[in-house]
C-alpha positions as CSV (number, residue, x, y, z in Angstrom):
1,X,157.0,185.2,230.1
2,X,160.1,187.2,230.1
3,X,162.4,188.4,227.9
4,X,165.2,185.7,229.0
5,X,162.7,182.8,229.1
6,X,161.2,184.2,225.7
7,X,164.7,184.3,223.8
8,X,165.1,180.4,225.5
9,X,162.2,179.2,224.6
10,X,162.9,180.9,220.7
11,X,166.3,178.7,220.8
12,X,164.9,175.4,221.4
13,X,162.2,175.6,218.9
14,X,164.8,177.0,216.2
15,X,167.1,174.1,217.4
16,X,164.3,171.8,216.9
17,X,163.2,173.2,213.3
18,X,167.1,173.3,212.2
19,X,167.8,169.4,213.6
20,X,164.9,167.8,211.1
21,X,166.3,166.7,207.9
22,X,165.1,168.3,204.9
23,X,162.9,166.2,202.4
24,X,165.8,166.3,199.4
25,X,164.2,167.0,195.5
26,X,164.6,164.2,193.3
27,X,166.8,165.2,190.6
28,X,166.2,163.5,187.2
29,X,168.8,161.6,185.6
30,X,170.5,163.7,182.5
31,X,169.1,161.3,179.6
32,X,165.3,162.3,180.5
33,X,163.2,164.0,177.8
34,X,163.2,168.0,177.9
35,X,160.8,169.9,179.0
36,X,160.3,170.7,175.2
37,X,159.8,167.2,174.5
38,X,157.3,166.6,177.1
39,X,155.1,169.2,176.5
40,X,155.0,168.2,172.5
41,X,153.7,164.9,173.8
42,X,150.6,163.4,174.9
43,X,151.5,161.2,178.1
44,X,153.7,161.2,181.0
45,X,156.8,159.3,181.6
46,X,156.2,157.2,185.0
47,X,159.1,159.0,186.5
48,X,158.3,162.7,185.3
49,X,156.1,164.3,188.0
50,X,153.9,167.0,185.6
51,X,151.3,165.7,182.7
52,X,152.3,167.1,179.7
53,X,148.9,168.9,179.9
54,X,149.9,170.2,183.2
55,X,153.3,171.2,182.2
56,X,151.3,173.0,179.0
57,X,149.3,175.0,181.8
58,X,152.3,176.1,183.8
59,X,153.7,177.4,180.9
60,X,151.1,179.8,180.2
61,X,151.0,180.7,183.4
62,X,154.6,182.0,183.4
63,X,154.0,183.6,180.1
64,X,151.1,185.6,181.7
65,X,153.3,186.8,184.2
66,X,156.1,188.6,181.7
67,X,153.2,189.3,178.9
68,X,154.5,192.9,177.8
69,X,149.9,193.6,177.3
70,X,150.3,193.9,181.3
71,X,151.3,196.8,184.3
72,X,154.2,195.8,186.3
73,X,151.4,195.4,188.8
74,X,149.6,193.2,187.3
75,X,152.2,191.4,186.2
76,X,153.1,191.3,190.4
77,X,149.7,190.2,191.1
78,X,150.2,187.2,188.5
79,X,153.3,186.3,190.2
80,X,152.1,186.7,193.4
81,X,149.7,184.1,192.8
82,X,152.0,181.5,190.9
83,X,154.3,181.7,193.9
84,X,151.7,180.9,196.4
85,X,150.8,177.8,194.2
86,X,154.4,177.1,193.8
87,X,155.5,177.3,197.6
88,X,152.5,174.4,198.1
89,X,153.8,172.0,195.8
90,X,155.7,168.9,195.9
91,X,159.2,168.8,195.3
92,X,159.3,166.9,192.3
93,X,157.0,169.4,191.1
94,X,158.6,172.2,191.8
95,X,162.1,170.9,189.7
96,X,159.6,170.6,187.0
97,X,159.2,174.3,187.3
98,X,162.9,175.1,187.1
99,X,162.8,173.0,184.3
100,X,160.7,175.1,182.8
101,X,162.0,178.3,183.8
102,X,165.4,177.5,182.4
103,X,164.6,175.7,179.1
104,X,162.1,178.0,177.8
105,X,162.8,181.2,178.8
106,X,166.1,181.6,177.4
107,X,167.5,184.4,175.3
108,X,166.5,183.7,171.5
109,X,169.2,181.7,169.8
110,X,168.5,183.2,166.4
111,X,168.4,186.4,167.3
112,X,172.0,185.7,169.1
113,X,173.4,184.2,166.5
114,X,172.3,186.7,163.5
115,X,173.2,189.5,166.6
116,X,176.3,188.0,166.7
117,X,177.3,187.9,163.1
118,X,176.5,191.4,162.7
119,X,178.9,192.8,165.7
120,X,182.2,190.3,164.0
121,X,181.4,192.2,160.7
122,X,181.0,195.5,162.5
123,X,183.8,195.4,164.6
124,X,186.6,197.5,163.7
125,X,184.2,200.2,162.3
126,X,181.7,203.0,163.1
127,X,178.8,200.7,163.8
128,X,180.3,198.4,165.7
129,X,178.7,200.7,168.8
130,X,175.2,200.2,167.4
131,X,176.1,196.5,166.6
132,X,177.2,195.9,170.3
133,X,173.9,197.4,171.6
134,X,172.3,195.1,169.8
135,X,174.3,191.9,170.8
136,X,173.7,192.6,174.4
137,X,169.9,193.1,174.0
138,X,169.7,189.8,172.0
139,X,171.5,188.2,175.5
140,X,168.7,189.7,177.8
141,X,167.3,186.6,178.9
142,X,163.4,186.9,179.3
143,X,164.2,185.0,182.6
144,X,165.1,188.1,183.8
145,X,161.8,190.0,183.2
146,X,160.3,186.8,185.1
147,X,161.7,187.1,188.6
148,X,161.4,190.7,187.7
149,X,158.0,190.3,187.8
150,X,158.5,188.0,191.1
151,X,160.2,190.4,192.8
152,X,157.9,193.6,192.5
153,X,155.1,192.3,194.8
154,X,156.1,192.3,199.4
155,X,158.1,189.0,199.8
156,X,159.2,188.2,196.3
157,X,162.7,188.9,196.9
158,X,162.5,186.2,200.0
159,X,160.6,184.1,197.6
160,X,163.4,183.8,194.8
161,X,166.0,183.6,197.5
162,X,164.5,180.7,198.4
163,X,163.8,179.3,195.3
164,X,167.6,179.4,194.2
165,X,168.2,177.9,197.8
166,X,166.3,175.0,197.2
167,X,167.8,174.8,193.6
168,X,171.6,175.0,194.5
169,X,171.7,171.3,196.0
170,X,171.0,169.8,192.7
171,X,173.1,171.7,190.2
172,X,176.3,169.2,189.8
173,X,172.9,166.5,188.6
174,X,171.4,168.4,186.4
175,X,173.0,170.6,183.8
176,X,169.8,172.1,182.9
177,X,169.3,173.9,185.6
178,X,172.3,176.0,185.3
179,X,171.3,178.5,183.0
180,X,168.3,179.1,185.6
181,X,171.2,179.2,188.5
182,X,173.6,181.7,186.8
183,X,170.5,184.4,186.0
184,X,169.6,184.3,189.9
185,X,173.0,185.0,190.9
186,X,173.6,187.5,188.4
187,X,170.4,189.5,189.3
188,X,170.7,188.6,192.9
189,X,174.2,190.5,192.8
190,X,172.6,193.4,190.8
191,X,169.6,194.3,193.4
192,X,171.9,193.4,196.4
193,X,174.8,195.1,195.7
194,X,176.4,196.7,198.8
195,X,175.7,200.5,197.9
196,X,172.3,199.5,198.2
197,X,173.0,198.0,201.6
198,X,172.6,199.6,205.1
199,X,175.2,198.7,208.0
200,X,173.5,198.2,211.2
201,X,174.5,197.1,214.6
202,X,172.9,194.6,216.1
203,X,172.8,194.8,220.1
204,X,170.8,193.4,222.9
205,X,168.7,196.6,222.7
206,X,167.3,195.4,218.7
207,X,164.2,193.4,218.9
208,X,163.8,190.2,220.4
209,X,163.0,188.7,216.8
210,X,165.9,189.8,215.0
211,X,168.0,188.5,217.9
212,X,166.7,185.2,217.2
213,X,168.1,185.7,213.4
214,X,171.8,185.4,215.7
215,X,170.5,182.2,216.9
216,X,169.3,181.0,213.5
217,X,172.3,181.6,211.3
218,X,175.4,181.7,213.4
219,X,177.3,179.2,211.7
220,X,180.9,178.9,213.0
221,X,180.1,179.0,216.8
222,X,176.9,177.8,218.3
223,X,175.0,180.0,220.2
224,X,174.5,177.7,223.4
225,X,172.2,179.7,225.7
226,X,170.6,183.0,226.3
227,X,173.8,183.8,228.8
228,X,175.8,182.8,225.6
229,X,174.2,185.5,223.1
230,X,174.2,188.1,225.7
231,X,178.1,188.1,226.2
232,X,178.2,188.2,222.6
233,X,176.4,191.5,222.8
234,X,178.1,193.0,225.6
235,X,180.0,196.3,226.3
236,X,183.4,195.1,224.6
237,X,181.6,193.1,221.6
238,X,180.3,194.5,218.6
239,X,177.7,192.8,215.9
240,X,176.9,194.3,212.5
241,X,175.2,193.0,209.6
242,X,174.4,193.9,206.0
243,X,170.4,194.6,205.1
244,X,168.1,195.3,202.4
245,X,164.9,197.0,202.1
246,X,163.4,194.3,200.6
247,X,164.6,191.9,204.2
248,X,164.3,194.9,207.1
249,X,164.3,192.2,209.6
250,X,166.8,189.8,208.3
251,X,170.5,190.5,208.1
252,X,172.2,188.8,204.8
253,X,175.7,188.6,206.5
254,X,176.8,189.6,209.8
255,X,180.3,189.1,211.8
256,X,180.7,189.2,215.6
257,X,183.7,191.8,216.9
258,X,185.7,191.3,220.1
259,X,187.4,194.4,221.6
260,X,190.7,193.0,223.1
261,X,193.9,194.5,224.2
262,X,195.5,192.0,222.3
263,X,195.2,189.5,219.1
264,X,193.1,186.4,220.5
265,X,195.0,183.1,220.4
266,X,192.1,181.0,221.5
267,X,188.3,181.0,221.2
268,X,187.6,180.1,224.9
269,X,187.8,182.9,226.4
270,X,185.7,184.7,223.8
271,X,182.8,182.5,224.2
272,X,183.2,182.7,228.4
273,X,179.5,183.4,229.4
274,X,181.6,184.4,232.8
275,X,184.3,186.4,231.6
276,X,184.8,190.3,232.7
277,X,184.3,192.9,229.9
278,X,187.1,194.4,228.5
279,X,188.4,197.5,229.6
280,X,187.4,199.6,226.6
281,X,189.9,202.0,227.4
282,X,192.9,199.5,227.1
283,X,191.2,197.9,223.7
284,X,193.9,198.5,220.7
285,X,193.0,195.1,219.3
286,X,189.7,194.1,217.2
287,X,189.3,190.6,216.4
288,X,186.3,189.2,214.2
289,X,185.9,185.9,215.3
290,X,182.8,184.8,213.5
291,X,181.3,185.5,210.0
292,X,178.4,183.9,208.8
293,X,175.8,184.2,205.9
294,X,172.8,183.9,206.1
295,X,170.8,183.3,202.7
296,X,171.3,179.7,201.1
297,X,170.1,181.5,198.1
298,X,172.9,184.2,197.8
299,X,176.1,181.3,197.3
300,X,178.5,183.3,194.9
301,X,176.9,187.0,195.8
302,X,179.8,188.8,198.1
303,X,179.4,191.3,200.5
304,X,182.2,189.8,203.6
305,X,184.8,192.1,201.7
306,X,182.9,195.2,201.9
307,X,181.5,194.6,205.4
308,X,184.6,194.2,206.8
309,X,185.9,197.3,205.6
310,X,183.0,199.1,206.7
311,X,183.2,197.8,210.2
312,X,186.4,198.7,210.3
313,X,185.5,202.3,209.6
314,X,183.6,202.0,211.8
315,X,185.1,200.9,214.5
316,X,187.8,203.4,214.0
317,X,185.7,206.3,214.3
318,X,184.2,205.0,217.9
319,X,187.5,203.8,218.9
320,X,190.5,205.9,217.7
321,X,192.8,203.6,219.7
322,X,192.2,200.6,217.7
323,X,195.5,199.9,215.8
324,X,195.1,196.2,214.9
325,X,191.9,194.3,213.0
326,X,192.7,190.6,212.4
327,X,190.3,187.4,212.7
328,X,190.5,184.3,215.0
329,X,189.1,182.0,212.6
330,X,188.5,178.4,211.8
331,X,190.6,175.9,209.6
332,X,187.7,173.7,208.4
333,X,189.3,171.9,205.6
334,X,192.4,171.0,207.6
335,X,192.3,167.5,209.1
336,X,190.3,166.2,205.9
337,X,193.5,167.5,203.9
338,X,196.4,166.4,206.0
339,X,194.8,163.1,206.7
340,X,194.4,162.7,202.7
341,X,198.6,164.1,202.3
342,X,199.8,163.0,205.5
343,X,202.3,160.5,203.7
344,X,203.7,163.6,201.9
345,X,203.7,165.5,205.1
346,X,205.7,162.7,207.0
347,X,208.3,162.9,204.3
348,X,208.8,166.3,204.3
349,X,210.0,166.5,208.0
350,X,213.5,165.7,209.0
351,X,214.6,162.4,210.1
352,X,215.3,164.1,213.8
353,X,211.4,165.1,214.0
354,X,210.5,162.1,212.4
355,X,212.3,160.0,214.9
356,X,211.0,162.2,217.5
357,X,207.5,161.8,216.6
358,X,207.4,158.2,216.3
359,X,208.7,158.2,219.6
360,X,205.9,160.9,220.9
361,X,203.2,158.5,219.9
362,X,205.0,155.4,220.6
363,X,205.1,153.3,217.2
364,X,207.0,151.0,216.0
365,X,206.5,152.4,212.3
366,X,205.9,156.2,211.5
367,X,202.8,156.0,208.4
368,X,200.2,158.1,207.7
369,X,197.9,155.3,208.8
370,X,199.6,154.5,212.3
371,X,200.1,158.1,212.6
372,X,196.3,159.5,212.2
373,X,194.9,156.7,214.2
374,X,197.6,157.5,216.9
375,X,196.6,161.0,216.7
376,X,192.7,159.7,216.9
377,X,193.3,157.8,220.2
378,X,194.5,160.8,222.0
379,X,192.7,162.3,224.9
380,X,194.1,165.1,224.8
381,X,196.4,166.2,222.1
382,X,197.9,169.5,223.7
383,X,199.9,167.7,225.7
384,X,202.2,166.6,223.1
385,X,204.4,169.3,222.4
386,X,206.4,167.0,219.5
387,X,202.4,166.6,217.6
388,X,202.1,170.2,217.9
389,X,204.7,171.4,216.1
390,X,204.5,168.8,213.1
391,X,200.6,169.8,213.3
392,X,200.8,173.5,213.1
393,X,203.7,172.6,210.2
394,X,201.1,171.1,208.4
395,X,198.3,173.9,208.9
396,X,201.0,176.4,207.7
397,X,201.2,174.0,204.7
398,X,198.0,173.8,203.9
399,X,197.1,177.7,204.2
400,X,200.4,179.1,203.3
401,X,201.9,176.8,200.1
402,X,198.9,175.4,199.1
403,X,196.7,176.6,195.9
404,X,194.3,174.9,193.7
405,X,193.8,176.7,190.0
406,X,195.3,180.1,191.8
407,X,193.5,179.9,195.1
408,X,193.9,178.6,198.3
409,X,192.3,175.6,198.9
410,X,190.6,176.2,202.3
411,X,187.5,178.1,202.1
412,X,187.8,180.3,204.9
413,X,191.3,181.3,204.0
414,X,189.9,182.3,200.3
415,X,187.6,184.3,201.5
416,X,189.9,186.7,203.6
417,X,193.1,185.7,201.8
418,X,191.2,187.0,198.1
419,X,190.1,190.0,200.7
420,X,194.2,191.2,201.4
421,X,194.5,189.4,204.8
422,X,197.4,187.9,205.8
423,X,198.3,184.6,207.6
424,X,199.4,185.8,211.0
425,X,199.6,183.2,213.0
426,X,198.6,179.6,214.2
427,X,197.0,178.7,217.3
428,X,197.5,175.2,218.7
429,X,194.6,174.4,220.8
430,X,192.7,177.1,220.0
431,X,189.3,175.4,219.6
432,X,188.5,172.6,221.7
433,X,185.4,171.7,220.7
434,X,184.2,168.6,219.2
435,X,183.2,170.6,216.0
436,X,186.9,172.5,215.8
437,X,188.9,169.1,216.5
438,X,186.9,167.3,213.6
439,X,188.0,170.1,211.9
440,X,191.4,170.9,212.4
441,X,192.8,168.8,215.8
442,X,191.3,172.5,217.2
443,X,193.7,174.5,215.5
444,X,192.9,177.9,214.7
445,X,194.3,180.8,212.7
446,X,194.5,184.7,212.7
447,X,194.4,186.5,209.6
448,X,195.7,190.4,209.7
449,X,193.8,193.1,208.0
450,X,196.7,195.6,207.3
451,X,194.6,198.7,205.5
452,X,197.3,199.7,204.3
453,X,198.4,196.8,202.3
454,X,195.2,195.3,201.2
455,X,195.2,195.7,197.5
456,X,199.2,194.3,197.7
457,X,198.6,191.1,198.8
458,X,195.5,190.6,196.7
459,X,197.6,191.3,193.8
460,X,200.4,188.9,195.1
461,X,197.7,186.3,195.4
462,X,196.7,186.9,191.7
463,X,200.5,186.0,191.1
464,X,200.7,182.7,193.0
465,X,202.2,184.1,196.2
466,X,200.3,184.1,199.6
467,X,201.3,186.7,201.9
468,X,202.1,185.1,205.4
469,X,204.0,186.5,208.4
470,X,207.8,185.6,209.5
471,X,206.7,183.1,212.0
472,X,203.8,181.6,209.6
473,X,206.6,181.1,207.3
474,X,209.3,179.4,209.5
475,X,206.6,176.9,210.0
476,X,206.9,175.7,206.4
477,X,208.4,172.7,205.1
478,X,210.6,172.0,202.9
479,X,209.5,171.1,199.0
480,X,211.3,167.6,198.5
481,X,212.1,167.0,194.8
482,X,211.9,164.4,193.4
């Protein structure tokens, strides 16, 4: 089997594995008894999954691991073998393990309080240094010393990544696990902090089975085929992704690079299997037209700001001639948006492009109702010049006047617009695939990484303002009041 047929037949079976729904945990409702409670009792509830004996047992077990009698390496070992045991169990039992984790291994609520106390009385004078020590050792959480302990011995690292992974689905049902959560992520953004991190390009030289990590966790544009993945790795593409020492062979974010002459407007010709490189020699232009995480487990850890900025770098020093780095990116909470404001978009245009709409579609009455399910009928939307205009109004809306609590309320355009981007421009039938027109009618937008003027706009953002260019802008509409 060759290398080709090898990399296909990888694709299918990742396909496969990646298509079968997941067996969900079943959370328990908030008024159940405590893990406290249950193990200071003699039976079972029907529902709970663990005997109080058995809870009793796991307990100890877990206390073994972080008892301060024992090396770090035994207390490895110990861990080592709760985790096999763990990674074999049911998922009902295994939420009685986070239950456990979070409810009795918390920091000591005495010793917090009385800490506490000591640092308001102190505060103002010469001990309030000593009394601050001791308030922050009182917080240390002996959670942390457990997935310490979890992460000393070859794949615990992996093993509490997936753990949190598992955990993160069920957080908004049961506020007892959040403790657990927040001490993950907070470690988790400790050990993996980028200066710890190497940058590495990935190419079609790296080995076959990190090549099949591209395959696995490229989440804004399916890989289709071999053909596919190897133009994405061709002379005028780049690939570069964050590792740890602890993951050699697994990148924890990576972003895919086209060298172009000029900013992309549309994702089709990026993701041509037949397309000609690029001259290199013309290439001014670098576009980053897909990001993707790759750990379930690190939600809330970032590293795309800092691994933009370092491909950037280095990208510059390979290419002096690159002058521009912007994004073609997706829009994915647009149509859910504009289909739930669309009345408030209809009244925002002028009675001229109103009229001229209604006509464009052909209905008697111009509503949000008889408008989306006008939209929805179309064949082909790009042929409506009138739609596309009121369309990329309302995606310049939505990106450019649109916050929630002080952020913007898509989730791609937080990301780069919290990381000093700004909205260049939008691209009407940029994506027409069935994924980007259930997302956005296949709209997609460029965001501009201006070095120079990073922190500006990040600071403007903290203010309310979102930095957009002039012909973002003049697609805006008019604030109607009331």
């Amino acid at each position: 089997m060759n290398r080709p047929q090898w990399l296909e037949r990888g694709m299918k079976l990742l396909r496969a594995k990646l298509d079968q729904p997941s067996k969900p945990v079943t959370t328990k409702p908030e008024d159940d008894r405590s893990t406290r409670e249950r193990i200071d009792a003699s039976l079972k509830h029907r529902d709970e999954a663990l005997s109080p004996r058995s809870l009793r047992k796991i307990l100890t077990q877990l206390n073994d691991i972080i008892d301060s009698k024992v090396s770090e390496i035994e207390g490895g070992r110990r861990a080592k073998v709760f985790a096999k045991w763990y990674e074999l169990s049911l998922p009902d039992v295994k939420l009685d393990v986070w239950l456990l984790m979070s409810e009795h291994f918390g920091p000591d609520a005495k010793k917090v309080m009385a800490a506490k106390e000591e640092y308001t009385q102190a505060f103002g004078t010469q001990e309030e240094g000593s009394a601050e020590i001791k308030l922050r050792r009182s917080l240390v959480s002996p959670r942390t010393r457990l997935f310490q302990r979890f992460a000393a011995f070859e794949g615990g690292l992996r093993f509490l990544l997936n753990l949190r992974a598992e955990l993160i689905p069920h957080l908004k049902t049961n506020k007892r696990l959040v403790a657990l959560d927040a001490e993950l992520e907070n470690l988790f953004s400790t050990w993996l902090d980028v200066a710890f991190l190497e940058l590495k390009r990935l190419s079609w030289d790296s080995p076959a089975s990190l090549i099949e990590k591209l395959i696995q966790y490229e989440a804004v544009h399916d890989i289709r085929s071999w053909a596919d993945l190897k133009n994405r790795l061709d002379s005028d593409r780049r690939c570069y992704g964050f590792f740890h020492p602890n993951l050699p062979s697994e990148p924890l974010i990576f972003v895919e690079v086209a060298l172009l002459s000029e900013i992309a407007d549309s994702i089709t010709p990026l993701l041509d299997e037949n397309a000609a490189p690029e001259n290199l020699q013309k290439a001014n232009v670098a576009i980053f037209y897909s990001i993707s995480n790759t750990q379930a487990g690190l939600r809330g850890v970032g590293f795309g700001d800092s691994l933009i900025k370092r491909v950037v770098q280095v990208l510059k020093d390979e290419f002096p001639k690159l002058k521009t780095f912007a994004t073609l990116s997706p829009i994915p909470g647009l149509k859910a948006w504009a289909t739930k404001n669309m009345d408030n978009l209809i009244d925002r245009i002028g009675d001229k492009e109103s009229k001229a709409l209604q006509k464009s579609l052909g209905l008697i009455e111009l509503n949000s109702a008889e408008l989306i399910k006008a939209i929805d009928g179309l064949e082909d939307l790009t042929k409506n010049a009138v739609l596309e205009s009121f369309l990329k109004q309302a995606a310049a809306v939505y990106l450019g006047q649109t916050l929630v609590d002080g952020h913007p309320v898509d989730a791609v355009a937080k990301f780069h617009l919290h990381n000093g981007a700004r909205i260049e421009r939008i691209n009407w039938g940029a994506d027409p695939s069935t994924k980007g027109y259930k997302q956005s009618w296949g709209i997609m937008v460029n965001y501009l990484y201006d070095l120079r003027k990073l922190d500006r706009h990040r600071m403007l953002l903290a203010k309310g303002k979102i930095t957009v260019s002039s012909d973002v802008e003049d697609l805006f509409l008019p604030v109607k009041k009331d």
